[in-house]
C-alpha positions in Angstrom: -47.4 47.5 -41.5 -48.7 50.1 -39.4 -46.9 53.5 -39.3 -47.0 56.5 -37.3 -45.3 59.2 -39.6 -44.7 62.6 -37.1 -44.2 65.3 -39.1 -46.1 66.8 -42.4 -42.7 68.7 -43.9 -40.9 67.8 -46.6 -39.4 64.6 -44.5 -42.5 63.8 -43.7 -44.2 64.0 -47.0 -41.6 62.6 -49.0 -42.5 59.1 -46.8 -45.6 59.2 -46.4 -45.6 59.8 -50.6 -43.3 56.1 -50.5 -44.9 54.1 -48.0 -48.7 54.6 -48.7 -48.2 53.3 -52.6 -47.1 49.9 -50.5 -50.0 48.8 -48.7 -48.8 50.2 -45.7 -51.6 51.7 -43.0 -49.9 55.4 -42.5 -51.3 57.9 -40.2 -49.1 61.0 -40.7 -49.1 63.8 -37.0 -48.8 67.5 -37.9 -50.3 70.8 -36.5 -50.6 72.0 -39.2 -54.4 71.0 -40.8 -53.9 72.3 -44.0 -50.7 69.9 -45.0 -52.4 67.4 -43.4 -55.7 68.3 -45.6 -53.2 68.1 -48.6 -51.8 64.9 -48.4 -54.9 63.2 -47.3 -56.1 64.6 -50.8 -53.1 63.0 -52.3 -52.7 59.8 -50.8 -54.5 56.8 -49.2 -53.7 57.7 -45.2 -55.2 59.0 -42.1 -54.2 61.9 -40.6 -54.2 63.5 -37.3 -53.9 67.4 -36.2 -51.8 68.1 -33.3 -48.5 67.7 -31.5 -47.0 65.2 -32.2 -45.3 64.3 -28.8 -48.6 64.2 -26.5 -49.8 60.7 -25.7 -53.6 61.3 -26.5 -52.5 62.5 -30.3 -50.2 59.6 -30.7 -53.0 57.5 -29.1 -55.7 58.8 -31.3 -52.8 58.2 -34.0 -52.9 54.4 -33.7 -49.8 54.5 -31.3 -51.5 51.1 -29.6 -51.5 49.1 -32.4 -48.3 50.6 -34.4 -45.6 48.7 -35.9 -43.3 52.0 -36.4 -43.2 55.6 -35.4 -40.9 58.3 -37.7 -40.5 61.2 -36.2 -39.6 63.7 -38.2 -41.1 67.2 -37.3 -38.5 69.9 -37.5 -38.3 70.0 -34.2 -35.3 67.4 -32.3 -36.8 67.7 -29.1 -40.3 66.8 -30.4 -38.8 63.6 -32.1 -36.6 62.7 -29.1 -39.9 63.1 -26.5 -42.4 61.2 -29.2 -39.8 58.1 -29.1 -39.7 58.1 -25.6 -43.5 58.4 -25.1 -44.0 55.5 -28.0 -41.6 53.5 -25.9 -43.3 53.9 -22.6 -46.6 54.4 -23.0 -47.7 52.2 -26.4 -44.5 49.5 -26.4 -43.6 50.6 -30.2 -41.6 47.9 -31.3 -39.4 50.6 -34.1 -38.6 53.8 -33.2 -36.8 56.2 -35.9 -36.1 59.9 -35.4 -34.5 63.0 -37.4 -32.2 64.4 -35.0 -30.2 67.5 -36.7 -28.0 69.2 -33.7 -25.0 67.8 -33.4 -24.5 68.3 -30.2 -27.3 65.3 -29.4 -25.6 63.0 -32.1 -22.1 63.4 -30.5 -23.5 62.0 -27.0 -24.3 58.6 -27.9 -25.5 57.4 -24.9 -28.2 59.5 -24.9 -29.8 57.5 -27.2 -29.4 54.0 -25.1 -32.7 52.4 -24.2 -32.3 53.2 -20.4 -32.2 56.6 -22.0 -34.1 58.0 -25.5 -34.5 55.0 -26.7 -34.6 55.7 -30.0 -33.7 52.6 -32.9 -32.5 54.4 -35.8 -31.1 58.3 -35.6 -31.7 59.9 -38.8 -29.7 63.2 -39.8 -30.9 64.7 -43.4 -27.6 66.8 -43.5 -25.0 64.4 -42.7 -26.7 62.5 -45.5 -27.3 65.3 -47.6 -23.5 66.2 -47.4 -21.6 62.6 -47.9 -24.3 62.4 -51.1 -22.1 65.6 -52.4 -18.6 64.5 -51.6 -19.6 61.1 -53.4 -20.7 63.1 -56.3 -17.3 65.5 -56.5 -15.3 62.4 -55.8 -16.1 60.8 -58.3 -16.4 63.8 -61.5 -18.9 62.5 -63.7 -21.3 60.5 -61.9 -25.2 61.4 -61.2 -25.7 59.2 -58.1 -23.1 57.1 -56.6 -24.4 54.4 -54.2 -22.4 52.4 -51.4 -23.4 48.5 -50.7 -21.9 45.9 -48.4 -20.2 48.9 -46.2 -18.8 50.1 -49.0 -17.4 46.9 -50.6 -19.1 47.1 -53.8 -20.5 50.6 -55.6 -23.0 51.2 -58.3 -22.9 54.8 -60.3 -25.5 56.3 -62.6 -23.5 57.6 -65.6 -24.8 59.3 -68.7 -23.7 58.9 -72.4 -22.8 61.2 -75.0 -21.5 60.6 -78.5 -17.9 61.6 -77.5 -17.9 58.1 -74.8 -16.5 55.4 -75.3 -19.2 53.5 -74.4 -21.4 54.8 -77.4 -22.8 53.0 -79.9 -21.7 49.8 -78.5 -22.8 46.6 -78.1 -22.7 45.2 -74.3 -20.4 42.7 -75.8 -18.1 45.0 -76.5 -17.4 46.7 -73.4 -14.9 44.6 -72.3 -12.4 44.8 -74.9 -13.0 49.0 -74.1 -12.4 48.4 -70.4 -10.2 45.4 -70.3 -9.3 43.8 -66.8 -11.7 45.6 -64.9 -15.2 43.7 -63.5 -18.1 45.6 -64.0 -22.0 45.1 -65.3 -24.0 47.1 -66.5 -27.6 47.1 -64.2 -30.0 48.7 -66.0 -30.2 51.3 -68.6 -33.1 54.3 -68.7 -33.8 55.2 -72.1 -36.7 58.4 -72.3 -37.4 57.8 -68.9 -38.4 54.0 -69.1 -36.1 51.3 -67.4 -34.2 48.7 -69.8 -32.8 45.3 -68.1 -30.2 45.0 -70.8 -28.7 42.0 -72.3 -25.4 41.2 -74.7 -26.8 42.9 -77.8 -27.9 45.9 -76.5 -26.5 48.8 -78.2 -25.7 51.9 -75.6 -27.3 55.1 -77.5 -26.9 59.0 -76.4 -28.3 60.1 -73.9 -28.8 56.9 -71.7 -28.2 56.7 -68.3 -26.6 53.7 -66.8 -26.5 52.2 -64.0 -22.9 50.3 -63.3 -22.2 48.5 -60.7 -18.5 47.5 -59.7 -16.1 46.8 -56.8 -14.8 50.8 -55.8 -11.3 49.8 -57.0 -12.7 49.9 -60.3 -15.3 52.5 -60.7 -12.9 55.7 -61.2 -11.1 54.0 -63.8 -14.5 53.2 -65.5 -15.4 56.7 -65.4 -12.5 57.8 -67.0 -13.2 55.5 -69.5 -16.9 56.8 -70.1 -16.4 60.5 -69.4 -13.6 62.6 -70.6 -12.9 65.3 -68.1 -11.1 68.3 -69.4 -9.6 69.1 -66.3 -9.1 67.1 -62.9 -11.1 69.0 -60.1 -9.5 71.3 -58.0 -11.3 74.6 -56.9 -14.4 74.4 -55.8 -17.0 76.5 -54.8 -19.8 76.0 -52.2 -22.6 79.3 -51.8 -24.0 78.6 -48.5 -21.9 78.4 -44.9 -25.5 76.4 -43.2 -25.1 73.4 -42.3 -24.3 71.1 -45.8 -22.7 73.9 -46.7 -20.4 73.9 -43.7 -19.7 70.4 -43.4 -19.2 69.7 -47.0 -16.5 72.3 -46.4 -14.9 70.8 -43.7 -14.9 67.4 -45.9 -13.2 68.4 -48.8 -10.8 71.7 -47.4 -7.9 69.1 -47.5 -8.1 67.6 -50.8 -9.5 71.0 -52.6 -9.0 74.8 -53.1 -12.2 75.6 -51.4 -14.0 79.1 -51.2 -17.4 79.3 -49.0 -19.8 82.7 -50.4 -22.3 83.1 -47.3 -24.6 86.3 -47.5 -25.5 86.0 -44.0 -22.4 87.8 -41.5 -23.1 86.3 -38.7 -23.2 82.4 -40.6 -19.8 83.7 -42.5 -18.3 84.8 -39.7 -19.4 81.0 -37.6 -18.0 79.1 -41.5 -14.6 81.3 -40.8 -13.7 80.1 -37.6 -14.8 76.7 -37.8 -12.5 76.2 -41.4 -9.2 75.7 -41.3 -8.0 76.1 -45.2 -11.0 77.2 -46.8 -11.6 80.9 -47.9 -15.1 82.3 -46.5 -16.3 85.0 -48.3 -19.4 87.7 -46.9 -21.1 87.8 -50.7 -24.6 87.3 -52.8 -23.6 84.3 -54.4 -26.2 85.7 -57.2 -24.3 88.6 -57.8 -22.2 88.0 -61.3 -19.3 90.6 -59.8 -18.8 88.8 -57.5 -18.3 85.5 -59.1 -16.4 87.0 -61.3 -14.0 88.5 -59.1 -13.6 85.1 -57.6 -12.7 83.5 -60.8 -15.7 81.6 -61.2 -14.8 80.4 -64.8 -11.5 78.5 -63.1 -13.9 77.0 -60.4 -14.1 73.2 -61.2 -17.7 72.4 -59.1 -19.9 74.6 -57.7 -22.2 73.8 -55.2 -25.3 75.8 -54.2 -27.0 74.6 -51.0 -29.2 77.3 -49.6 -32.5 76.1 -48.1 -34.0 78.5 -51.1 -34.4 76.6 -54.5 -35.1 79.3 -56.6 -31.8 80.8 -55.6 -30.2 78.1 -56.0 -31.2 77.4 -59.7 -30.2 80.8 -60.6 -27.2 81.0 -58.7 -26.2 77.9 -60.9 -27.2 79.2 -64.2 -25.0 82.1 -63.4 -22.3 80.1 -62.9 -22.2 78.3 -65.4 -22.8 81.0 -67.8 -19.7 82.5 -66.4 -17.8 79.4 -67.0 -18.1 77.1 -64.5 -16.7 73.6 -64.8 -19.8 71.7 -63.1 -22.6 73.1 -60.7 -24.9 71.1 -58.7 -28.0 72.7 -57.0 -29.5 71.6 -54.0 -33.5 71.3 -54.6 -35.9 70.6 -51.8 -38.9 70.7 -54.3 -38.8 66.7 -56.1 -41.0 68.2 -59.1 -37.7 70.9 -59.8 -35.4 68.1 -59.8 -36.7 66.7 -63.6 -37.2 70.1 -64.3 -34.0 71.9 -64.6 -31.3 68.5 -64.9 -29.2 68.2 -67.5 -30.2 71.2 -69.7 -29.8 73.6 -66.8 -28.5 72.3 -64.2 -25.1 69.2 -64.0 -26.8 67.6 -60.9 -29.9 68.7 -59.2 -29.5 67.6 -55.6 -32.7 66.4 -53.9 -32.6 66.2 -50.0 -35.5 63.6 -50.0 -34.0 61.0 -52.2 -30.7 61.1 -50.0 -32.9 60.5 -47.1 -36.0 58.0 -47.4 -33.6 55.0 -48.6 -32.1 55.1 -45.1 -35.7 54.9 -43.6 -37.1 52.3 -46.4 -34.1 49.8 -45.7 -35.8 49.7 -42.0 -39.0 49.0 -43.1 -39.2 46.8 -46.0 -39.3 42.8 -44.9 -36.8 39.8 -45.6 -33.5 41.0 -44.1 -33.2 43.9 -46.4 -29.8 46.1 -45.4 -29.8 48.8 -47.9 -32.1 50.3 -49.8 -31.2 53.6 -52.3 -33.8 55.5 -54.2 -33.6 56.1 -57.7 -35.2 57.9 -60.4 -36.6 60.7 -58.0 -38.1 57.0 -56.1 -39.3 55.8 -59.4 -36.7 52.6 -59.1 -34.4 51.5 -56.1 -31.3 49.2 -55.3 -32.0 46.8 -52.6 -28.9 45.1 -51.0 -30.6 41.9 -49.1 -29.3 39.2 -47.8 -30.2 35.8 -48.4 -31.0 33.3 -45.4 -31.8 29.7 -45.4 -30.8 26.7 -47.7 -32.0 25.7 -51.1 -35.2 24.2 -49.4 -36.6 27.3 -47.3 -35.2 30.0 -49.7 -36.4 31.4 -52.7 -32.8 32.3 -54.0 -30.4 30.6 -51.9 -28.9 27.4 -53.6 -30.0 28.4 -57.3 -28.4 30.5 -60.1 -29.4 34.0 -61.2 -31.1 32.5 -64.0 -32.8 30.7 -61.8 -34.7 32.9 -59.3 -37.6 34.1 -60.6 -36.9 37.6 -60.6 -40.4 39.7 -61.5 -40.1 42.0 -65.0 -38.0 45.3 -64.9 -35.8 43.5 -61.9 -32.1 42.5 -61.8 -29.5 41.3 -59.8 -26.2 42.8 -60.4 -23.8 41.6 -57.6 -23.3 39.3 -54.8 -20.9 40.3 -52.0 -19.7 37.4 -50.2 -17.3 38.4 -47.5 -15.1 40.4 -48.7 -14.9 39.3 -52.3 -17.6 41.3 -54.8 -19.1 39.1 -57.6 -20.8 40.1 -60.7 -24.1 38.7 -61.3 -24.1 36.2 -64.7 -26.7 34.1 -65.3 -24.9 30.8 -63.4 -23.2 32.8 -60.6 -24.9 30.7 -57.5 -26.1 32.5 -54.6 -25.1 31.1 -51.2 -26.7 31.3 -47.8 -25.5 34.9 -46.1 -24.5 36.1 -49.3 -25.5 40.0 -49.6 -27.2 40.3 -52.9 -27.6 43.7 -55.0 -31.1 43.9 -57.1 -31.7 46.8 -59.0 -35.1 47.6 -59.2 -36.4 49.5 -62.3 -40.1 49.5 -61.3 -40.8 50.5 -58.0 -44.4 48.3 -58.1 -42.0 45.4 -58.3 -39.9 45.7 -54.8 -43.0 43.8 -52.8 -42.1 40.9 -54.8 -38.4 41.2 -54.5 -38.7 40.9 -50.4 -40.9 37.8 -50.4 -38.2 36.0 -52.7 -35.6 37.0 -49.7 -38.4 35.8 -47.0 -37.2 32.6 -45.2 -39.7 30.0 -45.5 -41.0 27.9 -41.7 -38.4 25.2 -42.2 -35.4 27.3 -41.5 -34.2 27.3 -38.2 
C-alpha cells in the first residue's frame, strides 16, 4: 500500500515507525529536514521537506499514485486543507486526519464529502482521555480494550503472589472464578509472549491478557486483585485538554481535584467544571500535595505535555502515599522505563492512537485493531466473510484454522452473544472474531486467513 504520512511529530513518527516494518511504501511530509533526516535514518521510507498542504509537495510525495494520505501535522487546518487537496487534485481513495479543536468535531457536516471530505477524523485527546477513564474504571487493569462496540472486553492484568490466580494451573481457574466465562489470551512472561494451554502454571509477575463479556470483567478483577480501598478521590495535575475532559468524565462518579500551574488554564478548568475542585498549584511541589491530602487520593493522574514532570510529579505522589498514579509519557522508550517499579501505569499517547489508524489500513475486513506491548503485539477484531469454500476460517473450528505461531483466537461475537474461543467453537460467516496477536511479524498472515477468496460473491 502506498502511504502519504503528513506530519514528522510524534503522530507522525509513531506510524511511520508501524507501517514501514509491513511492506508498506511510506513517504512521510514535514518542514522540518532534520526529523525527516532522522527517520529516513531509522526506517525504510522516503521523505519529503515542505508543507504539507501544497499540491506540488504532495505531488512530489506520490499523491498520484497513493492509496492513503494521514494527516497528522499539529496543525488542524493543514490536515483539513491536505484532505481536501488529495481529494481534488490526486483522487485519494482514504483520507484520515488529526483534528484536535473541538469546535470542528462538533460541526459534522463539515466533514461531508460535498465539504472536507475527510474519511476518518482522528482526535489523540478524546482517545487519550476514554484510555484513562477505562483504566480508573476498572482499578487494577493495565490496558483495557473494547471489541464488537463494546460487547466483549479484554484487560491486561498482572500477578502477584497475594492473587488468586497464582500458582495455578489454567485448569484451575474455573473452580476460583466459578460461573463467570472468561479465557485467558496470552500470557507475557520476561517480556516474551506465551499462547497458554490447560497446564500452564500462572507465576508472579505475568501479565495476562483476559478476555471476557464486560458483565464479567470487574468481578474477575476483584478476583485477581485485592484493592484495599474502592476509588474515590482522585487527582488529575494538568487542566489542558486530557486533563480537562477526563475531569469532566469522572466529576460525577468521583471526588475530583484539578492542580493546573498555569492561571489562565485554571481559571478556563473552573468554569467549565461543575463539581470538581480546581486548584492554581505546582503539582511538584510536596506542600502542596500534602495540604491536599494526597495520601487519601485513590489515583492520580499526571497529564502535562512535559514527561519529565510528569514522572516526578508521580514519584512524589506516591511517596506521599498515593493509592495509584498513572503518568502520561509521550516518549515510547520512557514507557518500559519507569512501569511498574516507578510508576502504576505509564500512559503512552501513541499506543492509544495508531490502533485507530491501523484498523483502517490493514486488509480483510479488519474492524479493530489495539496495540500492545508498546506495538510489540496487537488484538485484531475481524470479521469473517464467505463460506467454508472461499474462506480460510469460516465453516472450520479453532483448531482448525491454521493460525501462524504466537497467534490466538480468543472470542467470537456473534450478534449480540460473546463466545469464548475453545478448540471446537465453529466460526460462522459474519462472525466478528478476536485474535490476539503476540508477535507483531505475524498480523500479515492473520489478514490473508480473513481475505475472501474469488468465489465469494
Amino acid at each position: 500500500m502506498n502511504i502519504i504520512i503528513l506530519g514528522a511529530g510524534q503522530v507522525g513518527t509513531s506510524v511511520a515507525k508501524n507501517l514501514a516494518s509491513e511492506a508498506n511504501d511510506i513517504t512521510v511530509v514535514d518542514n522540518n529536514q532534520k526529523s525527516l533526516q532522522i527517520l529516513s535514518e531509522r526506517y525504510d521510507l522516503q521523505t519529503v521537506c515542505g508543507n504539507a498542504s501544497n499540491p506540488s509537495i504532495l505531488k512530489k510525495a506520490g499523491a498520484d499514485d497513493s492509496d492513503m494520505i494521514i494527516a497528522v501535522t499539529n496543525s488542524d487546518e493543514i490536515n483539513m486543507i491536505a484532505c481536501q487537496v488529495a481529494y481534488t487534485l490526486f483522487h485519494t481513495p482514504t483520507k484520515i486526519a488529526r483534528v484536535r479543536n473541538l469546535d470542528y468535531l462538533n460541526h459534522n457536516t463539515l466533514f461531508a464529502q460535498e465539504a472536507l471530505p475527510i474519511d476518518v477524523l482522528i482526535n489523540p485527546e478524546l482517545l487519550v482521555t476514554k484510555y484513562i477513564e477505562n483504566l480508573i474504571s476498572y482499578p487494577g487493569a493495565l490496558q483495557v480494550l473494547d471489541f464488537a462496540e463494546g460487547k466483549a472486553q479484554m484487560v491486561a492484568v498482572k500477578v502477584t503472589k497475594n492473587s488468586v490466580l497464582y500458582n495455578r494451573k489454567i485448569t484451575e481457574l474455573p473452580e476460583h472464578l466459578p460461573k463467570t466465562e472468561f479465557r485467558i489470551v496470552t500470557i507475557f512472561r520476561e517480556g516474551e509472549g506465551i499462547i497458554p494451554d490447560g497446564d500452564t502454571i500462572i507465576q508472579e509477575d505475568d501479565e495476562l491478557f483476559i478476555i471476557s463479556a464486560p458483565k464479567n470483567i470487574r468481578t474477575i478483577l476483584k478476583s485477581i486483585i485485592h484493592m484495599e480501598r474502592p476509588i474515590k478521590r482522585i487527582m488529575i495535575a494538568s487542566g489542558g485538554n486530557i486533563g480537562l475532559n477526563l475531569a469532566k468524565l469522572l466529576e460525577d462518579q468521583y471526588q475530583v481535584k484539578v492542580i493546573e500551574i498555569d492561571p489562565n488554564q485554571a481559571n478556563n478548568a473552573s468554569q467549565s467544571l461543575k463539581k470538581a475542585l480546581v486548584l492554581q498549584g505546582d503539582a511538584t511541589d510536596a506542600e502542596l500535595l500534602i495540604e491536599e491530602n494526597i495520601e487519601e487520593t485513590d489515583i492520580f493522574c499526571c497529564l502535562t505535555n512535559a514527561d519529565e514532570a510528569n514522572i516526578i510529579s508521580c514519584m512524589l505522589a506516591k511517596r506521599l502515599g498515593a493509592g495509584k498514579v498513572m503518568a502520561l509519557t509521550n516518549r515510547p522508550a520512557y514507557v518500559d522505563l519507569v512501569q511498574n517499579d516507578v510508576i502504576d501505569i505509564a500512559i503512552s499517547p501513541q499506543q492509544a492512537t495508531i490502533g485507530s489508524l491501523l484498523a483502517h489500513i490493514r486488509m480483510g475486513d479488519v474492524v479493530v485493531v489495539h496495540s500492545l506491548r508498546r506495538g510489540a503485539a496487537e488484538a485484531i477484531e475481524a470479521v469473517a466473510h464467505g463460506d467454508s469454500q472461499s474462506s480460510k476460517v469460516v465453516g472450520k473450528s479453532i483448531d482448525e484454522i491454521p493460525l501462524p505461531p504466537d497467534t490466538s483466537i480468543g472470542a467470537i461475537v456473534r450478534e449480540n452473544k460473546v463466545l469464548m474461543a475453545h478448540h471446537d467453537t465453529m466460526v460462522e460467516a459474519e462472525d466478528h472474531v478476536i485474535i490476539l496477536v503476540a508477535d507483531k511479524r505475524r498480523v500479515p498472515e492473520v489478514e490473508r486467513l480473513f481475505q475472501v477468496g474469488i468465489t465469494f460473491l
